[in-house]
C-alpha positions as a Markdown table, in Angstrom:
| # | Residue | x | y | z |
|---|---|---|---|---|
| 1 | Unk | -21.5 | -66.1 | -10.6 |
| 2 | Unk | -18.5 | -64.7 | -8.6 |
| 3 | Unk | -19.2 | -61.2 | -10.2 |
| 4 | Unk | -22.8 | -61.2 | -9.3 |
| 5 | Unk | -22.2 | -62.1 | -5.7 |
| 6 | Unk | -19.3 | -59.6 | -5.2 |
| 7 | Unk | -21.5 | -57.3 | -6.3 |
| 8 | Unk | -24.4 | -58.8 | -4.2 |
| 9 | Unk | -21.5 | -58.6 | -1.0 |
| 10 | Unk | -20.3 | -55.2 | -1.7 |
| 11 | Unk | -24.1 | -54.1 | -1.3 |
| 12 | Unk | -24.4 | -56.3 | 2.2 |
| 13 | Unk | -21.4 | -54.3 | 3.3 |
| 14 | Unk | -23.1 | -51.1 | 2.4 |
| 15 | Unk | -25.5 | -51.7 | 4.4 |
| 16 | Unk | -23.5 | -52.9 | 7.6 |
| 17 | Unk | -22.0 | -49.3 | 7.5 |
| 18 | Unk | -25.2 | -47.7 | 6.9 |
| 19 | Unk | -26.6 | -49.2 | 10.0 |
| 20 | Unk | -23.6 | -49.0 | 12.0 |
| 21 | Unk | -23.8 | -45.2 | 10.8 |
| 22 | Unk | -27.3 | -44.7 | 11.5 |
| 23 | Unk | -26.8 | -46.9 | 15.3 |
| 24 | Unk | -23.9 | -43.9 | 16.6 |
| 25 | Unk | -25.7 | -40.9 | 15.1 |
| 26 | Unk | -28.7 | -42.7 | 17.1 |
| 27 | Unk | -26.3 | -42.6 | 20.3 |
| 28 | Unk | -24.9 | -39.3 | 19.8 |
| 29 | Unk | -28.4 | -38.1 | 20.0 |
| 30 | Unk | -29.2 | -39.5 | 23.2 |
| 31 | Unk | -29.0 | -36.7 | 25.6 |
| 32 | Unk | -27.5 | -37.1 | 28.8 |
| 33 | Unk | -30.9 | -36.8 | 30.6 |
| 34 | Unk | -32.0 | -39.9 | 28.6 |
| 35 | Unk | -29.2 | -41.9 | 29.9 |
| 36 | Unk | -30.1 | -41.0 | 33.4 |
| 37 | Unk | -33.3 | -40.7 | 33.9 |
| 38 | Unk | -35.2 | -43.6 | 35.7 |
| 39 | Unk | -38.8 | -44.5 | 33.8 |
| 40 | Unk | -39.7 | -47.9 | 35.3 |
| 41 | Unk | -37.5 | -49.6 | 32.1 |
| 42 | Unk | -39.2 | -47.7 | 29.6 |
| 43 | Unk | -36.7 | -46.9 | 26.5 |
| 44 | Unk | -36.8 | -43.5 | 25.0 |
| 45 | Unk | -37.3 | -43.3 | 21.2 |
| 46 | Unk | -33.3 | -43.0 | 20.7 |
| 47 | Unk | -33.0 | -46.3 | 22.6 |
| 48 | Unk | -35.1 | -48.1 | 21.0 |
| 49 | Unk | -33.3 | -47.0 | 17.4 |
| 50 | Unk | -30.2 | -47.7 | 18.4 |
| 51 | Unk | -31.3 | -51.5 | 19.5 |
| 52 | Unk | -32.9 | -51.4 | 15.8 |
| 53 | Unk | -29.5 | -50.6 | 14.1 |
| 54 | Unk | -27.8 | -52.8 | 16.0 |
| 55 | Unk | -29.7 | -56.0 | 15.0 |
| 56 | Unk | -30.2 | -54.4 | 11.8 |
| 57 | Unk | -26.1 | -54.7 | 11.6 |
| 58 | Unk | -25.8 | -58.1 | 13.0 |
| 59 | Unk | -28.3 | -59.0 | 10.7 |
| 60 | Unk | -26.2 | -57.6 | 7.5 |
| 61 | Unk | -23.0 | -59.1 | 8.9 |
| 62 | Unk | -24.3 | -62.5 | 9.1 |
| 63 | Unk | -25.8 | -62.5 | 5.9 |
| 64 | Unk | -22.4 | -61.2 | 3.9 |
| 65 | Unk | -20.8 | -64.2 | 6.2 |
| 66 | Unk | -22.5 | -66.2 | 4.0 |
| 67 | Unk | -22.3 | -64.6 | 0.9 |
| 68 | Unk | -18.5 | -64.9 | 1.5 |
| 69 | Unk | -19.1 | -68.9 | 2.4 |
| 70 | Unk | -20.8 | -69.0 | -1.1 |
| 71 | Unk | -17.9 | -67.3 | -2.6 |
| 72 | Unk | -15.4 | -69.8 | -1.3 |
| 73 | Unk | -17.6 | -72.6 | -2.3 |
| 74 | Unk | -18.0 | -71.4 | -5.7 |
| 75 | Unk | -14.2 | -70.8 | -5.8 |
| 76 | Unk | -13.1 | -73.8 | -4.6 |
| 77 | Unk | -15.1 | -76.1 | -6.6 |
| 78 | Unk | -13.5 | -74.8 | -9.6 |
């Protein structure tokens, strides 16, 4: 069990990085022009991906918090 779930947590934190990744290139793209331009709150493509990646990470994070949880729990119980 604690093989399949360091496996399963390894994977999770694959794809933390891969978002996190994907988030920055995201905001390197935004050109300087998006940053200041003023269009009544409306968010330009790269905005709106990098608001995707982030949740997208938070999401990922949280989930291998609980992996690890799980971990401990099956750990300590035996």
């Amino acid at each position: 069990m604690k093989i399949f779930l360091s496996i399963v947590l390894v994977g999770i934190m694959a794809m933390v990085v891969y978002s996190l990744v994907r988030g920055i290139v995201a905001f390197l793209h935004s050109t300087k022009v998006d940053l200041e331009r003023e269009d009544n709150g409306q968010a330009t493509e790269m905005q709106l991906l990098q608001n995707k990646m982030m949740f997208a990470r938070i999401k990922w994070q949280a989930l291998a918090i609980v992996v690890v949880a799980v971990i401990l729990a099956v750990s300590g119980s035996a």
